[in-house]
C-alpha positions in Angstrom: 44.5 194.8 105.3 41.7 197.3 105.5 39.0 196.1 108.4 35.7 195.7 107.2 33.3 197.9 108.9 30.1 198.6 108.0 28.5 201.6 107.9 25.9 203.7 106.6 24.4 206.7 105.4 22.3 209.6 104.5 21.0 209.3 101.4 21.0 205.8 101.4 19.3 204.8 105.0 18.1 201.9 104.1 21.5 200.2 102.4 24.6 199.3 104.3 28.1 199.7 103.1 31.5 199.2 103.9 35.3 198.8 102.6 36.0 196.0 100.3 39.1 194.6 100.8 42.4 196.6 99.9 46.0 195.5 100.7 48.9 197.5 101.6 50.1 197.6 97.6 46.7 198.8 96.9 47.2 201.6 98.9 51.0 202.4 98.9 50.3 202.7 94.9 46.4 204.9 96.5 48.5 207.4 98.6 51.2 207.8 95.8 48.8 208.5 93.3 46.6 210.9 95.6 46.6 214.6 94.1 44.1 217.0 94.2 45.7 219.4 92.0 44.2 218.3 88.2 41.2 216.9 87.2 42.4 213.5 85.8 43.9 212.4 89.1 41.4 213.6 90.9 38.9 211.0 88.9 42.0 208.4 89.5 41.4 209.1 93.2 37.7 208.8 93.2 37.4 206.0 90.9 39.4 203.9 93.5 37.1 204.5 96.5 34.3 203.8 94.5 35.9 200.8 93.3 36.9 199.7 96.7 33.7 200.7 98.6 30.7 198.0 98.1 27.1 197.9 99.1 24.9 195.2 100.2 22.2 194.3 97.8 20.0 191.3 98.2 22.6 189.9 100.9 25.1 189.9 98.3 28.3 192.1 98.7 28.7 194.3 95.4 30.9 197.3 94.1 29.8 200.6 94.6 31.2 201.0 90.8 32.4 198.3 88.3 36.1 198.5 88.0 36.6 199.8 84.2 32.8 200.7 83.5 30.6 203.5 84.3 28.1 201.1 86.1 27.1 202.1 90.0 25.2 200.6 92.5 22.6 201.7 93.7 21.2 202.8 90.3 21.5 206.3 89.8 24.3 206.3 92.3 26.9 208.3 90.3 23.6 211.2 89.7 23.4 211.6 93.9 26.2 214.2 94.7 25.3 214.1 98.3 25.7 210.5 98.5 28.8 210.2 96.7 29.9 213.2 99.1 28.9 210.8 101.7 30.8 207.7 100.7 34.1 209.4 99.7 34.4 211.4 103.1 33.5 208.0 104.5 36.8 206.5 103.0 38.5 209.6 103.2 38.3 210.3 107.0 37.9 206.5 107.8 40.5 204.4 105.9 42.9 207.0 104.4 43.5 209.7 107.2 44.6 206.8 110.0 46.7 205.0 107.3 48.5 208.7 106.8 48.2 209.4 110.7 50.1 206.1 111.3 52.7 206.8 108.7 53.4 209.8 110.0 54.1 208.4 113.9 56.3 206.2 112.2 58.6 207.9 110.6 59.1 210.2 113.6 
């Protein structure tokens, strides 16, 4: 299971984030399903780490986006390309890249 570490950042100082919980099904199906290469899996891709990353609000651990609705958090979220930028290289360098790393040493 994914830790979960909190973290923060630009354009959001004053929120916290971090990884909601993901098991290894979650992401064998994630890293099969990973391609960069047309638009609709691309949005696949980025609709799961936005599903997956939450945000502290009112001490209350939420999504950063509702699983099968448009709906973000904070408001206006999904209008801030910086902070979207910010989040998915967030998951992308923090949780995906060691899970590939680590596959890799193992299969060697």
């Amino acid at each position: 299971m994914i830790t979960q570490k909190e973290f923060k950042i630009d354009s959001y100082k004053d929120l916290t984030f971090r990884v909601g919980k993901i098991d290894a099904i979650q992401m064998l199906a994630f890293r099969t399903t990973m391609d960069f290469t047309n638009i609709e899996a691309t949005e696949s891709t980025y609709k799961f780490v936005f599903e997956h990353l939450e945000v502290n609000v009112a001490d209350k651990w939420i999504p950063v986006k509702e699983k099968d609705i448009n709906v973000y958090y904070p408001d206006g979220l999904d209008n801030d390309l910086n902070a979207m930028n910010e989040l998915l290289g967030y998951f992308l360098n923090n949780v995906v890249k060691p899970l590939f790393m680590k596959s890799n040493e193992s299969n060697q």
